[in-house]
N, C-alpha and C positions, 0 to 999 in steps of 0.2 A: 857430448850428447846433442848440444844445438847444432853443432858441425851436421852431423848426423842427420837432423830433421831438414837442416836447411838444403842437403848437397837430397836427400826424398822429396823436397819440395823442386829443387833443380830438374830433374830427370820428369817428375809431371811438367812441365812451366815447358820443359821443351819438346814435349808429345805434343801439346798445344800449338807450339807455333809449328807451324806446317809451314808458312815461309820458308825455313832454312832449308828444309829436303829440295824444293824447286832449285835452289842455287847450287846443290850439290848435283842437281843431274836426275836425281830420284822422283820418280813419276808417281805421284798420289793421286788419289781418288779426292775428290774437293774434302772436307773436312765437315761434317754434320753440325748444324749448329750448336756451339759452344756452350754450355749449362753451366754460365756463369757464378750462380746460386750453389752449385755443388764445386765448383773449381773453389770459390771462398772456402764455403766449411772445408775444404780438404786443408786449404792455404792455415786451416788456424788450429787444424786437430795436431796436434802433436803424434800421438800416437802413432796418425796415420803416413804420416810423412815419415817417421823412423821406421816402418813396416815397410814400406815402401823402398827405401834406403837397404834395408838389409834385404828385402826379397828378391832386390835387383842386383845387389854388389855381394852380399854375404853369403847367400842362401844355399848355391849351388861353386863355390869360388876354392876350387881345388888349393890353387898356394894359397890361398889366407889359412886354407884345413892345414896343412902342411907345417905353416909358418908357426900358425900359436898353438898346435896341438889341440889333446883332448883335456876336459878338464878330470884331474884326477877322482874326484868323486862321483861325476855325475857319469865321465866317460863317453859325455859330446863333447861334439868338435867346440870347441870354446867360440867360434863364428857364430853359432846358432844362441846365442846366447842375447842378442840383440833382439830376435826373434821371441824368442821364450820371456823377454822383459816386457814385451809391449803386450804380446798375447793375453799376460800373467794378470798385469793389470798393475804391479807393482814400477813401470815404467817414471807414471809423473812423479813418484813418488821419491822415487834416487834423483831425479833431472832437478825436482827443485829445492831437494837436498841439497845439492851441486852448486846453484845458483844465489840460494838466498841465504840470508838471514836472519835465524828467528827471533823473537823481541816478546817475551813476557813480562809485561809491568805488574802484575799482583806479587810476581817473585823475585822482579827486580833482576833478571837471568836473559841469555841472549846463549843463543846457538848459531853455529856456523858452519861452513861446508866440511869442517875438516871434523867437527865432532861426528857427523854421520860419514863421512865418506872417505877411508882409507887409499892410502897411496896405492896400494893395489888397485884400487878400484880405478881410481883416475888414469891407472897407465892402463886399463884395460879400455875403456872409454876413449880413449886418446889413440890407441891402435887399431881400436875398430873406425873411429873415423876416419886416417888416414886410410885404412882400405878401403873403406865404401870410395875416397877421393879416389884412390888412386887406379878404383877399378872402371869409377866414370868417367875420369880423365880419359887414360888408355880406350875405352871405347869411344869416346870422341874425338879422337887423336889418329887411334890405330894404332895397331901394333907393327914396329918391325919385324918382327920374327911370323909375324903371317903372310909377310910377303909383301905387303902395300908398301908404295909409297906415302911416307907419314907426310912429308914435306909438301904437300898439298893441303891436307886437314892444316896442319899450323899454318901456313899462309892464306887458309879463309881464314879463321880466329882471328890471326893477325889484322888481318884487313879490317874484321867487324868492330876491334878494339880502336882503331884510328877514325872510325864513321861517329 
């Protein structure tokens, strides 16, 4: 689920920088000044970053529909499901299931990720990340099967990694 908000926070962080489109060739319009005040709250909402996440990688992504199917009961595409968490409201609620550990001292008791959150669930979490990854890589990459050459995209990356 962190995957997930941080790869939503990724994809905003580089609307932002408008530097890297000039180095690719791509002609923009100068860039309005930044509302730095709103770029924060976005950087700390959770919710909004995994909405984010899915509405750019999940939302509309034929093979992920494809890959994980529908869900038997509900009969969506199991993708949209990232969507419908964060919408719901029940988002924070699984994520820090996921994360923490609870600690009751009047009952002397303690809960953990795995009392609230079955192996299902984590390998559902765990799939949807990789595709939000794998479908923001591939657009920052390119696809070979669109006909680009990819070997330009990886050798800017490459380059910005050694700066």
């Amino acid at each position: 689920m962190t995957a997930i908000e941080e790869i939503g926070k990724l994809f905003i962080l580089q609307l932002v920088q408008g530097d890297v489109f000039k180095e690719l060739g791509v002609k923009l319009e100068p860039p309005p000044d930044l509302n730095t005040k709103e770029l924060n709250k976005f950087l700390r909402n959770h919710l909004d970053k995994a909405l984010e996440a899915a509405a750019s990688s999940l939302y509309i992504n034929a093979g992920a529909d494809r890959r994980h199917g529908v869900h038997p009961i509900s009969g969506i595409h199991c993708t949209s499901g990232v969507v419908l968490l964060t919408r719901s409201g029940r988002w924070m609620s699984i994520r820090n299931s996921c994360l923490y550990t609870e600690v009751d001292f009047a009952t002397n008791s303690t809960s953990s990720p795995n009392d609230f959150i079955t192996r299902e669930h984590a390998y559902y979490f765990i799939c949807m990340g990789f595709e939000v990854l794998a479908e923001q890589a591939e657009a920052g990459f390119g696809s070979g099967l669109e006909g680009r050459d990819v070997s330009k995209s990886i050798q800017f990356w490459q380059d910005r990694l050694k700066d």
